[in-house]
Every structure is written in structure tokens, then in C-alpha cells.
N, C-alpha and C positions, 0 to 999 in steps of 0.2 A: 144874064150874068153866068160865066161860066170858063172855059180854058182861054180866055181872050182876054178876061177882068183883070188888070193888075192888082184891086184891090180884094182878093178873095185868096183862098188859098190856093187851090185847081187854079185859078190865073197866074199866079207865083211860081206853081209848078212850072205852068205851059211855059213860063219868057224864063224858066230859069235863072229866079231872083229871090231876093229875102228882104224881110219885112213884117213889119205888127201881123203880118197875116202868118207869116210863118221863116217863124224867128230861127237863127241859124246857131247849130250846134248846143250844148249842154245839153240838162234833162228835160221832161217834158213839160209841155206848156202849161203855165196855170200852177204845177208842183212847187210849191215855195219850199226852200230847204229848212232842214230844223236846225234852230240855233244852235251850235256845236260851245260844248261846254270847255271852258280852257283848262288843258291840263295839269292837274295839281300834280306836283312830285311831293312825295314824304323826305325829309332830312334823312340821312342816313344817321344811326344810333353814333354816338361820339365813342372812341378808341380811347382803353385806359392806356397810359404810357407803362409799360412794362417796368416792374423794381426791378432797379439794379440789386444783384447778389455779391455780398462782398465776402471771401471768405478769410 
């Protein structure tokens, strides 16, 4: 087993191919990502309406 294996990684290399051996692109293998929390937004405070001035 070795740069001739297609099922190894060094064999994946050699024929320049991708697969469970060696997965293509993202992060690394095996690193599970951590669950991203959904963005809470705060309300914005509520605006008094301005009194009218009567003179």
C-alpha cells in the first residue's frame, strides 16, 4: 500500500483525486465545527413623539 493505493491518502495524492481518504477543500479533517449561535438583536428603545408647543 502506498503512492499506487487509491484507497489511502498518498495514493489519492499520486492519481490526483479526492475521497473519504482525503476530502477536498474546507477545514480539517475530523474538526467538527461548533454550533454557531443565532444572532439575537436588542429592539431599539421606542422614540417619544415630540409635544407640540403652542404658543
Amino acid at each position: 500500500m502506498g503512492r499506487g493505493d487509491r484507497k489511502t491518502k498518498k495514493g489519492k495524492i499520486a492519481i490526483r483525486s479526492y475521497g473519504n481518504a482525503r476530502p477536498h477543500g474546507g477545514a480539517a479533517v475530523g474538526a467538527a465545527k461548533p454550533a454557531a449561535k443565532p444572532a439575537v438583536k436588542k429592539a431599539a428603545p421606542a422614540k417619544k413623539a415630540a409635544a407640540k408647543k403652542t404658543a
